[in-house]
C-alpha positions as CSV (number, residue, x, y, z in Angstrom):
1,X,133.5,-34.4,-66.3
2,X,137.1,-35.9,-66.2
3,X,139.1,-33.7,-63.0
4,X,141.9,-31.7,-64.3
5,X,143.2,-29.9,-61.2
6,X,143.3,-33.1,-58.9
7,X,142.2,-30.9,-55.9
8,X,139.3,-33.4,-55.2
9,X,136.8,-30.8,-55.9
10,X,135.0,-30.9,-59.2
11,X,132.5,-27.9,-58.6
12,X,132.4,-25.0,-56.4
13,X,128.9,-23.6,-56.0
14,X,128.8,-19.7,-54.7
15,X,125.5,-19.6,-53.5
16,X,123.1,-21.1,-50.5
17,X,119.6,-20.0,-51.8
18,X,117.4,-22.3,-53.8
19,X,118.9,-22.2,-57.1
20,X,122.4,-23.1,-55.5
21,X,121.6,-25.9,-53.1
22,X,119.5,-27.2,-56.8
23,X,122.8,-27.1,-58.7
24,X,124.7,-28.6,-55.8
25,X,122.1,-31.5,-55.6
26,X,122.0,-31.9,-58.7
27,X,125.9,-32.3,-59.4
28,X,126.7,-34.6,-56.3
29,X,123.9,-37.1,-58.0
30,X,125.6,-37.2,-61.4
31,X,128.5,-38.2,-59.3
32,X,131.0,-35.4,-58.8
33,X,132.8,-33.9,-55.8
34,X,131.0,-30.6,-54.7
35,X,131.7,-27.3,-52.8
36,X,128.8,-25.1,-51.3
37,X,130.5,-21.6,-50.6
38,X,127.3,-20.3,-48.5
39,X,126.6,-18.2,-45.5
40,X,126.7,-19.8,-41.8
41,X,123.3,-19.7,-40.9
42,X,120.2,-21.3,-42.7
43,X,118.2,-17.9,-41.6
44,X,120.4,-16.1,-43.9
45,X,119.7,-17.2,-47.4
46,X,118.5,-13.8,-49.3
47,X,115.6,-14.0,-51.6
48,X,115.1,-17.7,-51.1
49,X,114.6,-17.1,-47.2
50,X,111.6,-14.9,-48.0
51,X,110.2,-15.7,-50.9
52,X,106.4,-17.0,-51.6
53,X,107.5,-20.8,-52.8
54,X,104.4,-20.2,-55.8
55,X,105.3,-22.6,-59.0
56,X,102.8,-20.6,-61.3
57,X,104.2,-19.9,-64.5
58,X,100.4,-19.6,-65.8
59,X,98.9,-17.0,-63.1
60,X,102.8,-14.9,-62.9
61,X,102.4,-15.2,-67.5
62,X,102.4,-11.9,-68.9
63,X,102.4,-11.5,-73.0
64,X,105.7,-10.5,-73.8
65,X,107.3,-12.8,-71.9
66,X,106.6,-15.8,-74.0
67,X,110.4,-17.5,-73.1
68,X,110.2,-17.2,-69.3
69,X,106.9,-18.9,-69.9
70,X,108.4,-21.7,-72.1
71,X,111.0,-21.9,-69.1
72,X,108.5,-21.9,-66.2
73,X,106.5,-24.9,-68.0
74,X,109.3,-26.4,-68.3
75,X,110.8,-26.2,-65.0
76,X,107.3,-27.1,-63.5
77,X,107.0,-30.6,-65.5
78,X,110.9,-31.4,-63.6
79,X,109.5,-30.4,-60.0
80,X,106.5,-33.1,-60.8
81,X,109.0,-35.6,-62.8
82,X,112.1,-35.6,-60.5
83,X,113.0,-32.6,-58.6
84,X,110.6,-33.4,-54.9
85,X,112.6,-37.0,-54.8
86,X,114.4,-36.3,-51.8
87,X,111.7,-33.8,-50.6
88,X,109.5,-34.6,-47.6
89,X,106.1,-34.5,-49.2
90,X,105.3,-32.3,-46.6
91,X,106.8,-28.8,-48.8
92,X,104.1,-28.5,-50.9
93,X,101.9,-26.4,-49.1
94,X,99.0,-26.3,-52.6
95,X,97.8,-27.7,-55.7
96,X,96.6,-25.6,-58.5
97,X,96.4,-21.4,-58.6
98,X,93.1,-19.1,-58.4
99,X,93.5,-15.8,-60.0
100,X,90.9,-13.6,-59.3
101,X,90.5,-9.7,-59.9
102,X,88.9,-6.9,-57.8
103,X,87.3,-4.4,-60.0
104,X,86.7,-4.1,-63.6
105,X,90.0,-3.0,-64.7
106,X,91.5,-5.5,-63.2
107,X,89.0,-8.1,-64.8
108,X,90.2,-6.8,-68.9
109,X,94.0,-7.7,-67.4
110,X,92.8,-11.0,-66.0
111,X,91.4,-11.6,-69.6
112,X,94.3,-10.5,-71.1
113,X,96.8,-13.0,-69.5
114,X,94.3,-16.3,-70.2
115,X,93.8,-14.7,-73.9
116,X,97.2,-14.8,-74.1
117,X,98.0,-17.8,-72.3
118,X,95.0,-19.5,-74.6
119,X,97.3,-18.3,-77.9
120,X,99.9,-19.9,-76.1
121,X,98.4,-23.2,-76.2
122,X,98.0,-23.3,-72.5
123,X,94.2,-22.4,-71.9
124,X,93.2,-21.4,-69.0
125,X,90.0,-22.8,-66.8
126,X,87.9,-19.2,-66.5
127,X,85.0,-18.3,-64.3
128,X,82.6,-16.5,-63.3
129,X,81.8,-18.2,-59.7
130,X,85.3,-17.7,-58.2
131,X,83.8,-18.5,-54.4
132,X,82.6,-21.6,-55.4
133,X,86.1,-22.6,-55.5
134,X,87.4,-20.2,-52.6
135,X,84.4,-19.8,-50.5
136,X,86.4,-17.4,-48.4
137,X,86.7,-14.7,-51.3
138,X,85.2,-11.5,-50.6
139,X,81.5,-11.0,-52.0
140,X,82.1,-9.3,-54.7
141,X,84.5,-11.2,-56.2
142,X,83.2,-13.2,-59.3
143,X,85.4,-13.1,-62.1
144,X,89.2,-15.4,-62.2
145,X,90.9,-18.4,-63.8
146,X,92.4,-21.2,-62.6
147,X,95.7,-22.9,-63.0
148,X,95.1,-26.5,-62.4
149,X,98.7,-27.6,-62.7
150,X,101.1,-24.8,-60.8
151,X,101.8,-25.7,-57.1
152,X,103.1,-24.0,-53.7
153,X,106.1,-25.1,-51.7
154,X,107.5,-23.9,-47.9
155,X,110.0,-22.4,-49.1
156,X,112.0,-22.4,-46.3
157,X,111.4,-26.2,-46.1
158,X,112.8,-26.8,-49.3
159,X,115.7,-25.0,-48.6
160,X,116.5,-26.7,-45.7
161,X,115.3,-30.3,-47.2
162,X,118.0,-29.3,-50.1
163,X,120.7,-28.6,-47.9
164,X,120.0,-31.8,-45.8
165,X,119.8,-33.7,-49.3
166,X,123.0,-32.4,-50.3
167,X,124.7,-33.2,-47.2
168,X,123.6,-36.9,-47.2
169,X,125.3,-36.8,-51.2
170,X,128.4,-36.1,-49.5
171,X,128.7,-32.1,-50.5
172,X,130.9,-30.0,-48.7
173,X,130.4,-26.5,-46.9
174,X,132.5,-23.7,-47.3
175,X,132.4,-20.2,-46.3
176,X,131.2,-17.0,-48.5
177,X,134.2,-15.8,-51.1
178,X,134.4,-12.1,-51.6
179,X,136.4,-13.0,-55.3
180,X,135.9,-16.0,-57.5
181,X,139.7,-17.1,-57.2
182,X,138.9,-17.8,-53.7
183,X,136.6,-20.6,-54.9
184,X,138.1,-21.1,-58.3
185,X,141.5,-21.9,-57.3
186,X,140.5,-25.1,-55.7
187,X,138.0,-26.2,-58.2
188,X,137.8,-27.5,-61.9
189,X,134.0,-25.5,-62.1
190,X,132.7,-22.6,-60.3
191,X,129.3,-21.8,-60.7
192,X,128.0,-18.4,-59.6
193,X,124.7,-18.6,-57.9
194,X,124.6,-16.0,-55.2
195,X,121.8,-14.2,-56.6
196,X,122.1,-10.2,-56.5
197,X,126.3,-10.3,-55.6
198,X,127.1,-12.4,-58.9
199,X,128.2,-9.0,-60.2
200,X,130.9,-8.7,-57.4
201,X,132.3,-12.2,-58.6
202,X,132.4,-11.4,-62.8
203,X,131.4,-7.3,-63.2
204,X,129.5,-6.8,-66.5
205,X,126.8,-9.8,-65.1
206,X,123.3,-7.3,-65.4
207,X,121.7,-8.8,-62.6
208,X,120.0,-5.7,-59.9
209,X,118.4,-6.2,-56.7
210,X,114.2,-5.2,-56.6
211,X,112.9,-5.4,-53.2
212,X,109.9,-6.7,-52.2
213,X,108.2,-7.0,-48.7
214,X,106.4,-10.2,-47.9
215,X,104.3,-10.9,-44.6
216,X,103.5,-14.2,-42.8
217,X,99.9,-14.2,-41.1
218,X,99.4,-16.9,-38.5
219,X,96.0,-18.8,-38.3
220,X,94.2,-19.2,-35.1
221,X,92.0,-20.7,-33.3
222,X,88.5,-19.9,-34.0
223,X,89.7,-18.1,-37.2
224,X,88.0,-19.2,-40.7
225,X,90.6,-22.2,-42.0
226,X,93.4,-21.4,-44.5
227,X,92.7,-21.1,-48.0
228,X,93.2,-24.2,-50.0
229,X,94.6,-22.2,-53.3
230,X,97.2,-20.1,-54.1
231,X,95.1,-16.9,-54.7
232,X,96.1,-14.1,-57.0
233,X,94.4,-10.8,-57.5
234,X,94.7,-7.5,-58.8
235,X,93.6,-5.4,-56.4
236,X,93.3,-1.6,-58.1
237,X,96.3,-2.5,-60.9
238,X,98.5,-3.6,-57.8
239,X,99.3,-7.3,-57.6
240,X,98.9,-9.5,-54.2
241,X,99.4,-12.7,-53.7
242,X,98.0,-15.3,-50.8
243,X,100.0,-18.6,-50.4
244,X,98.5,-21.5,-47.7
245,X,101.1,-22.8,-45.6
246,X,100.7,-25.2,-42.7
247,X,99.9,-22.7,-40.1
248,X,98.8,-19.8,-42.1
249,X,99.1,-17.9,-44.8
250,X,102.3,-15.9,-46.6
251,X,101.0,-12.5,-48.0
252,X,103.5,-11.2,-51.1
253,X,104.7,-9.5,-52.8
254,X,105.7,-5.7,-53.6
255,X,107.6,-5.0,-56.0
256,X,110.8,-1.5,-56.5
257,X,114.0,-0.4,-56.6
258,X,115.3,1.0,-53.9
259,X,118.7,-0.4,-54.0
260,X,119.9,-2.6,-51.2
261,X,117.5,-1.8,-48.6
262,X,116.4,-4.4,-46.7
263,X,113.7,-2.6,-44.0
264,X,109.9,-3.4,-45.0
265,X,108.6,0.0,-45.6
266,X,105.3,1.3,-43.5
267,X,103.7,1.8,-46.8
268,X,104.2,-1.7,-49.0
269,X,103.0,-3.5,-45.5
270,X,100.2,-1.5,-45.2
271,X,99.3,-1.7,-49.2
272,X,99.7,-5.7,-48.9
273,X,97.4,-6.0,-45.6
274,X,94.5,-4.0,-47.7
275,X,95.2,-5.9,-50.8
276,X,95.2,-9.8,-48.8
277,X,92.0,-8.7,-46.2
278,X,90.0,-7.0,-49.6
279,X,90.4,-10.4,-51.4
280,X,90.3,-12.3,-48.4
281,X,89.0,-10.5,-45.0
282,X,89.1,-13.3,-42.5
283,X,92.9,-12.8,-42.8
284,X,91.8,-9.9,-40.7
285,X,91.4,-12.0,-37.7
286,X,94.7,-14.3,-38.2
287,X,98.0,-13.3,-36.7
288,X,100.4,-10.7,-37.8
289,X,103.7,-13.2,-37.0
290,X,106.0,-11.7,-39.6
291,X,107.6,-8.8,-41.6
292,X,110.2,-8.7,-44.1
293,X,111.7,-8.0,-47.0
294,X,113.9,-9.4,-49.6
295,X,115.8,-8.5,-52.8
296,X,114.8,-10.6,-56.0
297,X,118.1,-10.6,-58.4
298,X,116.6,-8.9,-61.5
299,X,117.6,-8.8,-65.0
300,X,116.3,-6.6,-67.7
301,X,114.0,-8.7,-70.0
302,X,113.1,-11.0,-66.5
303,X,115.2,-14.1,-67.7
304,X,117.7,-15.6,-66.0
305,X,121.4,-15.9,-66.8
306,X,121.7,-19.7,-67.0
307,X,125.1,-20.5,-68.8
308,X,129.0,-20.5,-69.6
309,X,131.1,-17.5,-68.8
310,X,134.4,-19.3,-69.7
311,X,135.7,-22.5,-69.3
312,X,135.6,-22.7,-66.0
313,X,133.0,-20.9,-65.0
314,X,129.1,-21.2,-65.3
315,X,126.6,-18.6,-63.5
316,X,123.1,-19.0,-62.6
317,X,121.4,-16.2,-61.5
318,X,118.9,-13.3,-61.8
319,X,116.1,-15.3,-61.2
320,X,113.8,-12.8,-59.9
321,X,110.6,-13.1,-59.0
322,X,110.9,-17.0,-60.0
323,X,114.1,-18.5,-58.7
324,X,111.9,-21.5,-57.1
325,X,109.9,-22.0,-60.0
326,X,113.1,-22.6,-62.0
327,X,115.4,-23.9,-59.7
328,X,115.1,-27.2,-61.7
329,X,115.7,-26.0,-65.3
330,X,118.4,-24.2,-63.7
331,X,120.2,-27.1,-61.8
332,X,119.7,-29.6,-65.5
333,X,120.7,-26.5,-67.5
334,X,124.0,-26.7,-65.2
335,X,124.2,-30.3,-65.3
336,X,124.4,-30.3,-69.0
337,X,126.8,-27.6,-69.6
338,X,128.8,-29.6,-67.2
339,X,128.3,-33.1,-69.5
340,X,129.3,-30.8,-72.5
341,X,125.0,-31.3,-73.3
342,X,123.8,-27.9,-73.3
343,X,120.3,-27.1,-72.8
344,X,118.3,-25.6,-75.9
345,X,117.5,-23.1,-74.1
346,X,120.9,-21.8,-72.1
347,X,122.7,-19.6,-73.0
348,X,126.4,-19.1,-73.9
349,X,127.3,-16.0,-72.6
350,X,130.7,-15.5,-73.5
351,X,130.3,-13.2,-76.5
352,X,127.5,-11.0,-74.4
353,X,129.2,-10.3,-70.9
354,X,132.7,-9.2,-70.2
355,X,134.7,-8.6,-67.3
C-alpha cells in the first residue's frame, strides 16, 4: 500500500486485544509502518484478558450457523499453517476437544451438533466410552464426541507473545482515542478493533457487549492432575466449558446481557462451579485462584464485522464468543483489503452501515 499522507504511519490499529495485536502483526510483516492505539497496561485488555483461548469451531458449531463455521475452519487451518510462528510453543495449553453431555436431553443436542456437523462434511469421532478418553469424567458420563483437530491456547500468553512480536517488528504504541480523527489524522489506514467501543468510533457498527463470567481453578498438590482435553458439556441445557492450562484449569463461560457490567454475579459463579465439579469433581479439591468477568462484542447473527467502512478505514470486530479462534482470518482478511485482495469471505460494508 503506496503512503499518501507522508506521516510515516501507514496503519493505525484501535485496539490491544487479540484481534488487534493479530492485525498489527500481521501488517508490520507485510512491511508497513504501524500504530497500536491500546490501553497502558497488559492487564487491561477486555474480552481477550479473560477469555477461554478454545480454537473449537467443531464443539462451539451450532446448525444455523454454517458461515461462522466455514470461518472458524478456516481460521483454525492459519493458526496450524502460520499464525504460532513467533509464538513460544509453550501457549497451547491442548490438543483436540471432548464434548460430553450430562443427561439425556443434553445427549439429543450433542447428537444434533455431530449430525449436523457430519452434513457439513466435518464428521465427528462419537462415543459411548467418554472416560476412556477423560478418565477423570464423572461416572455417569458415557455419551460425547471428539474434535481431533481444535486446540487451546493461554490466552493471556498469546496476548502478550503478540504484543512482544509486534514490538520486535518495529510497531509503535500509542494511547487509547476517544474519536477516530485522533488516530486517523496521522494515518493513511485506521482499522477499528477495540471490540465492544467500535461503535463510539463509527455509530451505526451493531456490535453489543454480552457478559460472561469465567473462573481460574488452581491445581495442587495431591489433587487428581489436570485434564488433558478441552472438555465441553451440557450440564441441564446450560453450557460449561473446562480448558487445561499449565497450572490448572480455566472454567467458562456464562453467557447475558446485562449491559456494561463488569462484576461476576454470585449466581453465574455458583452455576459454573456446579456445572465444572458435576462433569469433573476433583476440580472440587483444586484452588479457587480467580473470578471475573468479561464482555464478548456481539453481533446479531454471531459473525464478525471483518471489512471496509470507507477508504480509509477498515474495522474488525464483534468477534464474540470466538475473537481467538479467528484472530487469523481476521488479521489476512485485513491484510488483503489493505493489498486491494479482499477475502471471499469479508465483507464490504459500506452500503450496510452508516454514520
Amino acid at each position: 500500500m503506496p503512503r499518501t499522507g507522508g506521516t510515516g504511519t501507514d496503519v493505525a490499529v484501535i485496539g490491544g486485544g487479540v484481534i488487534g495485536l493479530s492485525v498489527a502483526r500481521r501488517a508490520a510483516l507485510d512491511g508497513l509502518a504501524v500504530r497500536v492505539h491500546r490501553p497502558g497496561g497488559f492487564g487491561d485488555r477486555g474480552a481477550s484478558w479473560v477469555a477461554g483461548g478454545m480454537l473449537a469451531p467443531h464443539s462451539e458449531g451450532w446448525p444455523g450457523e454454517e458461515r461462522l463455521l466455514r470461518l472458524g475452519l478456516a481460521s483454525l487451518e492459519l493458526w496450524n499453517r502460520g499464525f504460532l510462528e513467533g509464538l513460544p510453543p509453550e501457549v497451547v495449553t491442548a490438543r483436540s476437544s471432548l464434548v460430553v453431555a450430562v443427561d439425556r436431553a443434553d445427549v439429543a443436542d450433542l447428537r444434533t451438533v455431530g449430525e449436523w456437523l457430519s452434513g457439513q462434511g466435518h464428521p465427528v469421532t462419537l462415543t459411548n466410552s467418554a472416560r476412556d478418553v477423560e478418565p477423570l469424567l464423572a461416572q455417569g458420563i458415557r455419551h460425547g464426541f471428539i474434535a481431533e483437530t481444535e486446540l487451546a491456547v493461554d490466552n493471556r500468553a498469546v496476548v502478550e507473545a503478540l504484543a512482544a512480536h509486534c514490538e520486535q517488528l518495529g510497531v509503535q504504541w500509542a494511547p487509547p482515542v476517544r474519536a477516530l480523527a485522533d488516530a486517523a489524522d496521522t494515518a493513511d489506514i485506521t482499522v477499528i478493533a477495540n471490540g465492544i467501543d467500535a461503535p463510539a468510533l463509527w455509530p451505526g457498527l451493531p456490535v453489543r457487549p454480552v457478559k460472561g463470567e469465567v473462573l481460574r481453578l488452581r491445581w495442587r498438590h495431591g489433587c487428581m492432575p489436570v485434564p488433558q482435553h478441552v472438555i465441553r458439556a451440557r450440564v441441564h441445557g446450560r453450557q460449561v466449558y473446562l480448558v487445561p492450562r499449565a497450572d490448572g484449569v480455566v472454567v467458562g463461560a456464562t453467557q447475558y446481557e446485562h449491559g456494561r457490567d463488569t462484576a461476576p454475579a454470585v449466581t453465574g459463579v455458583r452455576e459454573l462451579l456446579d456445572d465444572a465439579c458435576a462433569v469433573l469433581p476433583a476440580l472440587g479439591e483444586y484452588e479457587f485462584a480467580e473470578c471475573a468477568a468479561g464482555l464478548r462484542p456481539t453481533t446479531t447473527d454471531n459473525l464478525p464485522l471483518v471489512g471496509r467502512l470507507d477508504e480509509r478505514t477498515l474495522v474488525a470486530a464483534g468477534h464474540g464468543r470466538s475473537g481467538f479462534l479467528l484472530a487469523p482470518w481476521t488479521a489476512e482478511a485485513v491484510a488483503g483489503e489493505l493489498r486491494g485482495q479482499p477475502l471471499p469471505e469479508a465483507q464490504d460494508l459500506r452500503r450496510v452501515v452508516t454514520r
